[in-house]
NUFI-27764 format. One line per 10 residues: for each residue x, y, z of C-alpha. Coordinates in Angstrom, 3 decimals. Each point is the difference from the previous one (the first is absolute). Layout:
BEGIN
X,Y,Z ~ ...
This chain:
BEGIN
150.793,149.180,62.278 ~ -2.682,0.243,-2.786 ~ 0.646,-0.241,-3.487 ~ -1.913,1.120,-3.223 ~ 1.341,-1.793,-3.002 ~ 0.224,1.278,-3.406 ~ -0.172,-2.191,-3.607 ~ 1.567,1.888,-2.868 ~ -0.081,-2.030,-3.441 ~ 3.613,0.406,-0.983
0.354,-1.787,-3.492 ~ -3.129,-1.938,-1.725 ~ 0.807,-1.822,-3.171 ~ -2.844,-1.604,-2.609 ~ -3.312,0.186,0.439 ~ -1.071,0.073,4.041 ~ -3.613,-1.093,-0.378 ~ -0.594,2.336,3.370 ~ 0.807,2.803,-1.881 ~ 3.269,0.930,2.343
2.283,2.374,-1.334 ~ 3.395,1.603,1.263 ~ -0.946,3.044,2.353 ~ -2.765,-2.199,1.610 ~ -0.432,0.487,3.637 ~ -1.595,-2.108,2.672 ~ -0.242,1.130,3.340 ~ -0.465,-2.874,3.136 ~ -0.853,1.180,3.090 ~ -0.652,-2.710,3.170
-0.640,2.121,2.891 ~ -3.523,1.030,-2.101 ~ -0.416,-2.810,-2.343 ~ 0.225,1.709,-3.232 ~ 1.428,-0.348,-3.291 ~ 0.073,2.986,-2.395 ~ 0.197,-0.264,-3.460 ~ -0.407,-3.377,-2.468 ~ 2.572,-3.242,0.119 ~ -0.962,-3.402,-1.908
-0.797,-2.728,2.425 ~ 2.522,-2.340,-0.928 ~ 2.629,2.737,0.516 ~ -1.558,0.826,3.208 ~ -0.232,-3.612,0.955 ~ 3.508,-0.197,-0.064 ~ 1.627,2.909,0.955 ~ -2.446,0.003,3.191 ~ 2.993,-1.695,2.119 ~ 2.585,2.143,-0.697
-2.337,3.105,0.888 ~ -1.307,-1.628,3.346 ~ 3.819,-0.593,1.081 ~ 0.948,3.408,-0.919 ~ -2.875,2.007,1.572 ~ 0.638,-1.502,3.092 ~ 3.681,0.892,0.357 ~ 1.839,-3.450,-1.496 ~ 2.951,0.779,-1.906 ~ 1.784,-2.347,-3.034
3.569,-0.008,0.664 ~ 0.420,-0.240,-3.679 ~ -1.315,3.233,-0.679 ~ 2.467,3.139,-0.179 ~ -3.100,2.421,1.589 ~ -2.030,-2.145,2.336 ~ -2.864,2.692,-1.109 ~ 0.392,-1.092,-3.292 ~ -0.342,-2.864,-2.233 ~ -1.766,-1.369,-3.253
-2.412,-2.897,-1.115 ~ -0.762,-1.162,-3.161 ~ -3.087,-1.506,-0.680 ~ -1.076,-3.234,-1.195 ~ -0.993,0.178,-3.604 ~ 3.603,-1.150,-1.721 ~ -1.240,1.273,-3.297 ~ -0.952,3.247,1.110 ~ 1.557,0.905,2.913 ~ -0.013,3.280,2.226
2.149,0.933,2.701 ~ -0.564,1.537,2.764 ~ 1.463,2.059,2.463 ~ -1.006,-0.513,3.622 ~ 0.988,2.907,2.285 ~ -0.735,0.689,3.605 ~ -0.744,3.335,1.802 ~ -0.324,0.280,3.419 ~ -3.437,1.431,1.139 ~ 0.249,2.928,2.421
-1.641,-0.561,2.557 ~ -2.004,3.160,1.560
């Protein structure tokens, strides 16, 4: 089973000096590489885990939806949280 996974910033307070805001939307696709649309490096750098374990099926028995979950990223003074949600790529 493939899976595409989707970034949406869900709450951003201070000053992000990547310019995230809420609505923001990242797209992370592994079976072609790709990542659409603009996430800070350090944000990237450590939510990259999480999205590896997730697009290849893992699931966080913590987690209510095991499609579902959030990440907040490092900056403690400005932080932004996002959510990091699975979809299941149909296959042709």
């Amino acid at each position: 089973m493939s899976y595409v996974i989707k970034l949406k910033v869900i709450k951003q307070e201070g000053h992000c000096a990547s310019g995230h805001k809420v609505g923001d939307e990242i797209e992370i696709n592994y079976n072609d590489n790709s990542i659409k649309g603009k996430i800070c490096l350090h944000a990237l750098y450590s939510i990259l885990p999480k999205v590896f374990a997730m697009a290849y099926g893992s699931e966080f028995p913590w987690l209510e939806n095991a499609d579902v979950s959030t990440h907040a990223c490092p900056d403690y003074k400005n932080p932004v949280v996002f959510e990091v949600r699975r979809e299941k790529i149909k296959e042709n």
